[in-house]
C-alpha positions in Angstrom: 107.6 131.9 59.1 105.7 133.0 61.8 105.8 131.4 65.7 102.1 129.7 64.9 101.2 128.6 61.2 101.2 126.4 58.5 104.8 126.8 57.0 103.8 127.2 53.1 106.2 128.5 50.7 105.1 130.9 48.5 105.5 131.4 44.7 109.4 132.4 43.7 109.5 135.6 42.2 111.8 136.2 39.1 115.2 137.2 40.3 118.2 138.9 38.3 121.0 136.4 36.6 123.6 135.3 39.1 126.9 137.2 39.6 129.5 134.7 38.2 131.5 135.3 41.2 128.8 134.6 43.6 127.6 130.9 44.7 124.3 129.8 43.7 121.9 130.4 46.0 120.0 127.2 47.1 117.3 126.6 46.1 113.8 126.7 48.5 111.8 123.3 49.1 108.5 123.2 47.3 105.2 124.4 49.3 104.7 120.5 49.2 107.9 119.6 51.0 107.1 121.7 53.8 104.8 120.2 56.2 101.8 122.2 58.0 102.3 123.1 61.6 100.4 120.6 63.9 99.8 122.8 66.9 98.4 126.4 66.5 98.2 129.3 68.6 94.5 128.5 69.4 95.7 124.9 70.7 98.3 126.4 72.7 96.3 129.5 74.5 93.1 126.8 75.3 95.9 124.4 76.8 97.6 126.7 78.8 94.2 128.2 80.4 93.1 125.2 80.8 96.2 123.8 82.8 96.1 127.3 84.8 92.8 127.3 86.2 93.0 123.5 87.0 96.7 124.6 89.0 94.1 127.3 90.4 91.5 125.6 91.5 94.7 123.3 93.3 96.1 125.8 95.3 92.9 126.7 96.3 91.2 123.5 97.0 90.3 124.3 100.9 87.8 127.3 99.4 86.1 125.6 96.6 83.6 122.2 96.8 84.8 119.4 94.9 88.0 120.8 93.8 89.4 118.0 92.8 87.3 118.2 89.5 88.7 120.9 87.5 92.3 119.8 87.3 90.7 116.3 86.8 88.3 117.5 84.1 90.9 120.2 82.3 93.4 117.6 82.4 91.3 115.0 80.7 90.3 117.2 77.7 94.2 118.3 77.5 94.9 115.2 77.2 92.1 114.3 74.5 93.3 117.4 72.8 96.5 116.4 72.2 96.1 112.6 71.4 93.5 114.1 68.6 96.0 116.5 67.4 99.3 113.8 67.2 97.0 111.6 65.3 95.5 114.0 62.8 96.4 113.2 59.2 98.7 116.1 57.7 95.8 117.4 55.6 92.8 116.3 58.0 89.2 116.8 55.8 85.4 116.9 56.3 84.4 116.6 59.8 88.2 116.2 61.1 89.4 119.0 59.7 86.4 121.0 61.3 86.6 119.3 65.0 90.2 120.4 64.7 89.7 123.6 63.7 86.8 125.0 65.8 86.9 123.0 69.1 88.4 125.9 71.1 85.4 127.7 70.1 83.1 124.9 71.4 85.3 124.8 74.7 84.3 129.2 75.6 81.1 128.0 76.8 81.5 125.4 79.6 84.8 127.0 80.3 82.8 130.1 80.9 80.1 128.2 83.1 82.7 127.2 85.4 83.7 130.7 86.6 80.9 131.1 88.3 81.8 128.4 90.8 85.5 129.4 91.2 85.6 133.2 91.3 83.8 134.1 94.3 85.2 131.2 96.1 89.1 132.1 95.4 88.3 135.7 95.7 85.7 137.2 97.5 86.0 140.8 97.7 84.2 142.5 94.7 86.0 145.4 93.6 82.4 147.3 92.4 82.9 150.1 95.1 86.4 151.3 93.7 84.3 150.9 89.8 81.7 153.1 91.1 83.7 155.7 92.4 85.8 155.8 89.3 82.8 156.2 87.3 81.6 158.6 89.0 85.3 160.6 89.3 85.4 160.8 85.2 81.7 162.1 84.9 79.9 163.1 87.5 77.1 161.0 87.7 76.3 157.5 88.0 76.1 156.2 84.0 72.7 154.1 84.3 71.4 156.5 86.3 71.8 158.9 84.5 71.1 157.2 81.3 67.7 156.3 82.9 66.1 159.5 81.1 66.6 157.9 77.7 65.1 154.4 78.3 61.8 153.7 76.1 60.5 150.1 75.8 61.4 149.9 72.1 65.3 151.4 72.6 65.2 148.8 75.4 64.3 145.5 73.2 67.0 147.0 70.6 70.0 147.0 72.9 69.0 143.6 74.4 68.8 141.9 70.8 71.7 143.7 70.4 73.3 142.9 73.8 72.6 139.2 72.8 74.8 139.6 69.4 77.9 139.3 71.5 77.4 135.4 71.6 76.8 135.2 67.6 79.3 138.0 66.3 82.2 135.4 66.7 80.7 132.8 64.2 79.8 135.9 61.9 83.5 136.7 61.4 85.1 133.1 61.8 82.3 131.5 59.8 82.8 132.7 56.1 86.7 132.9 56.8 86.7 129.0 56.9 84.0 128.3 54.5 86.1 130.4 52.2 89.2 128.7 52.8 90.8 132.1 54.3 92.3 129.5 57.2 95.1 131.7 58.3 92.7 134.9 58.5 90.7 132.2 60.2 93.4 131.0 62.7 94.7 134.9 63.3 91.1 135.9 63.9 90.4 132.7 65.8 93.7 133.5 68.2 92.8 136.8 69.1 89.4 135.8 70.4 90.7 133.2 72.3 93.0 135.8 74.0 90.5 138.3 74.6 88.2 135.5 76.4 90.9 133.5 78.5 92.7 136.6 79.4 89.4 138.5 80.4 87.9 134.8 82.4 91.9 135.3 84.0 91.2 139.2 85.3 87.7 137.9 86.8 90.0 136.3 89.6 92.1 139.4 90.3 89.3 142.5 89.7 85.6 140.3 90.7 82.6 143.0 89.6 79.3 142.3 89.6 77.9 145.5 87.6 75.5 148.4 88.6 72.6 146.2 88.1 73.2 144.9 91.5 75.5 147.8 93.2 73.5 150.7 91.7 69.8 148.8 92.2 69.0 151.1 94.9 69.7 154.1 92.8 67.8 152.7 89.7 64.2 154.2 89.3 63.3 153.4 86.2 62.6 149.5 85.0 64.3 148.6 81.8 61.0 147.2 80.2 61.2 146.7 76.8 58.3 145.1 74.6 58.2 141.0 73.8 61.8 139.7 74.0 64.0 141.6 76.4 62.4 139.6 79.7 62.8 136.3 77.9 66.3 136.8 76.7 67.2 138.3 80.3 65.7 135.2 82.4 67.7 133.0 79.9 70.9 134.8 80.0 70.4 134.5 83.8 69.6 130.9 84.3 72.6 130.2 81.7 76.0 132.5 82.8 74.6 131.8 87.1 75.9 134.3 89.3 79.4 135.6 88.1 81.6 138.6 88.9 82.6 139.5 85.6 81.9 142.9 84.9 85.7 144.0 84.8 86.8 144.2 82.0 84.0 144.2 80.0 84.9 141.1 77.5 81.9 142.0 75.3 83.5 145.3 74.7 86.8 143.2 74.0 85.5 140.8 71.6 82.9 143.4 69.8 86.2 145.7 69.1 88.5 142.4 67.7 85.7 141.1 66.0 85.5 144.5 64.3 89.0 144.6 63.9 89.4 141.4 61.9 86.3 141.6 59.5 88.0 145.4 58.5 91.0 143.3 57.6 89.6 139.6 56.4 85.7 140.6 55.5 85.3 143.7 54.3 82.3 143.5 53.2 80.7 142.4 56.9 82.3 145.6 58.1 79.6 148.0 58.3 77.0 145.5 59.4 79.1 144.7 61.7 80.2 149.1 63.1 76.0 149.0 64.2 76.3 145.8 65.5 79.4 145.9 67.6 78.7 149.7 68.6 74.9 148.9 69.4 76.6 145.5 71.5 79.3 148.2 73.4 76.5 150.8 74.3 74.3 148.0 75.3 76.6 147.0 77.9 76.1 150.2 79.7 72.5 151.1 78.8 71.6 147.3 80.1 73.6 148.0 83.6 75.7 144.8 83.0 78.7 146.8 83.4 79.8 150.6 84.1 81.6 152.4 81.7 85.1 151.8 83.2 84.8 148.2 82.3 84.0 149.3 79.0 87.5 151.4 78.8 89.4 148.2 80.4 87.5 146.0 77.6 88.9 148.4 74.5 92.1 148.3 76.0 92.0 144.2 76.7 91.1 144.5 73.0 93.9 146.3 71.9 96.7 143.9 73.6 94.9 140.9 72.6 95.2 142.1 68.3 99.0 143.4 69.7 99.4 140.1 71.1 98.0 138.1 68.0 99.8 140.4 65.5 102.8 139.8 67.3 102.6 136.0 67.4 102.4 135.8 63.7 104.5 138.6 62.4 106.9 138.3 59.7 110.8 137.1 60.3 112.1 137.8 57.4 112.0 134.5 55.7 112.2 135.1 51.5 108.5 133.6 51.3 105.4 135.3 52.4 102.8 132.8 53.1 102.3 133.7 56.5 102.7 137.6 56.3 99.7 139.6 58.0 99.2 142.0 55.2 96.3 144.4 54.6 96.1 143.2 50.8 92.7 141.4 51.0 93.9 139.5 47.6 96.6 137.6 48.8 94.4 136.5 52.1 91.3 135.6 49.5 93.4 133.5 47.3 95.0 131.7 50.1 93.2 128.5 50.2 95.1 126.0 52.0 94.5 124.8 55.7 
C-alpha cells in the first residue's frame, strides 16, 4: 500500500501446497472489502499550500492591503474541500467523481493570481542582479542577448504558440489518463504537478525574479516581432498573470520536464508530440526573455525532486498485493480501471 491511494487488492497468484507443519496463512480480504482512500496526495499538497500562504500572508499582514482575505478566503475553500470530501459516496460518479478529482487543477489558476499581490509585498528585493551575473559566469554573454542574432518573425510566433503550451500540456497528459480510467497514473501524474506548482509559487517568496525582459531591456536591441499572434498572446498573458516575480525557478521548465516524464511512463504514445512540445516550451522560455537560463537549470532540478517526491509518496511497502506499485509495465497501469 502506498502513503496516498486507493487500497485495492490485487489478483492472488497460485501459490505452492502448504507445508503440513506450517499454519495456514490467512487469507487476504477481497478488493471489495477494502475501501478506497478518501483523501489523496493532491487533497493534501492543495490543503497544506493553501493553509501556508494564508499563515503567510498572517505574519505579514502590516505589508500587504487587506490581509485579512487570504487566510479568510484559503480557509473557506479548505473548509469546502473537506466537507465535499467526508461526504463523498465511496465510489462517487459523473460529475462528483470529476469535481473530486480535478478541482486542484481548477484551484492553479486563482492561486497563481494571487502571488502577484503577495510577493513583492512580503519580499521586496528581486534577486535578478545575482541571476544575471550567474548567467553571465557559466557563458559569457548575456543569453537573450546574445540569442538576439537568431530572432525572425516566424521563429518568434513559433516559440510564443509554443510558450503558451505550458498552460494546455497539463490537460494533454491528465486528460486521457482519466478518460481512460488509468486513475492512479492519473493521481501520480496529478501529484507531481501539484508539487512542481505549489513548491515553485513557495520559492517566489524566498528567490523574487522578474526575468531579462525587464533587467536586460536596456541591453535588448532587437524587438521580438513575430507575425499575427505573438502581440495578442503577449498582451493577454500580461493583463492575466499582473506583475509577478517569478522567474526563479522557471516552473514552465518544471512542469514541461514532469509532464514529459509521466506521458513516457502512462501515455506513450503522446511522448514524442509531446519531446517538441515540451523542448519548443523550455527554449521558449529563454528565447522569449521570460526567464534566464539559470532559472531554466533550477526548473529541471525543481522537476526532478517533485517526480522523487511523488515516486516516493507512492512507492511500494512490501504488501503481497500490487495494486498500487509504480511499475513501468504500461499493461498493468492500462488495465487498471478503478477510481
Amino acid at each position: 500500500m502506498t502513503i496516498f491511494g486507493a487500497t485495492l487488492v490485487g489478483p492472488q497468484r497460485h501459490r505452492m501446497p502448504d507445508v503440513l507443519t506450517s499454519p495456514a496463512p490467512q487469507e487476504q480480504p477481497s478488493s471489495a472489502s477494502r475501501p478506497l482512500s478518501r483523501v489523496a496526495a493532491a487533497d493534501v499538497l492543495t490543503g497544506a499550500y493553501l493553509a501556508f500562504i494564508g499563515l503567510l500572508a498572517t505574519v505579514f499582514a502590516e505589508r500587504i492591503p487587506q490581509w485579512w482575505w487570504y487566510p479568510l478566503t484559503h480557509a473557506t475553500v479548505i473548509l469546502a474541500c473537506t466537507i465535499f470530501l467526508l461526504k463523498l459516496p465511496p465510489t462517487p460518479t459523473g460529475w462528483v467523481r470529476f469535481v473530486r478529482w480535478w478541482y486542484p487543477a481548477f484551484l492553479i489558476p486563482p492561486i497563481f493570481t494571487e502571488l502577484a499581490r503577495l510577493v513583492h509585498p512580503i519580499n521586496p528585493v528581486d534577486i535578478d542582479p545575482q541571476l544575471i551575473a550567474l548567467d553571465y559566469a557559466l557563458f559569457g554573454v548575456h543569453p537573450t542577448v546574445w540569442l538576439e542574432r537568431w530572432i525572425v518573425p516566424w521563429l518568434t510566433e513559433y516559440m510564443q504558440l509554443a510558450y503558451v503550451m505550458f498552460y494546455f500540456l497539463p490537460f494533454v497528459l491528465c486528460a486521457p489518463l482519466y478518460r481512460q480510467g488509468q486513475m492512479r497514473a492519473f493521481r501520480i501524474s496529478l501529484c507531481a504537478l501539484l508539487l512542481g506548482y505549489y513548491v515553485s509559487y513557495v520559492l517566489y517568496f524566498l528567490t523574487p525574479a522578474r526575468g531579462p525582459r525587464f533587467y536586460l531591456a536596456a541591453d535588448q536591441t532587437v524587438p521580438l516581432t513575430g507575425l499575427w499572434l505573438t502581440a495578442p498572446l503577449q498582451a493577454i498573458l500580461d493583463a492575466l498573470e499582473g506583475v509577478q516575480h517569478d522567474a526563479f525557478p522557471s516552473g514552465h521548465t518544471a512542469i514541461a520536464i514532469i509532464v514529459l516524464v509521466m506521458a513516457a511512463r502512462y501515455q506513450p504514445r503522446l511522448f514524442y508530440p509531446l519531446v517538441v512540445a515540451s523542448m519548443s516550451l523550455v527554449v521558449s522560455t529563454v528565447y522569449l526573455r521570460y526567464h534566464y537560463v539559470i532559472d531554466v537549470i533550477a526548473g529541471l532540478l525543481l522537476a526532478v525532486l517533485c517526480l522523487g517526491v511523488t515516486f516516493w509518496l507512492y512507492r511500494e511497502h512490501g504488501e503481497p498485493y500490487t495494486a498500487l506499485w509504480l511499475s513501468t509495465h504500461g499493461s498493468k497501469w492500462s488495465s487498471e480501471r478503478r477510481a
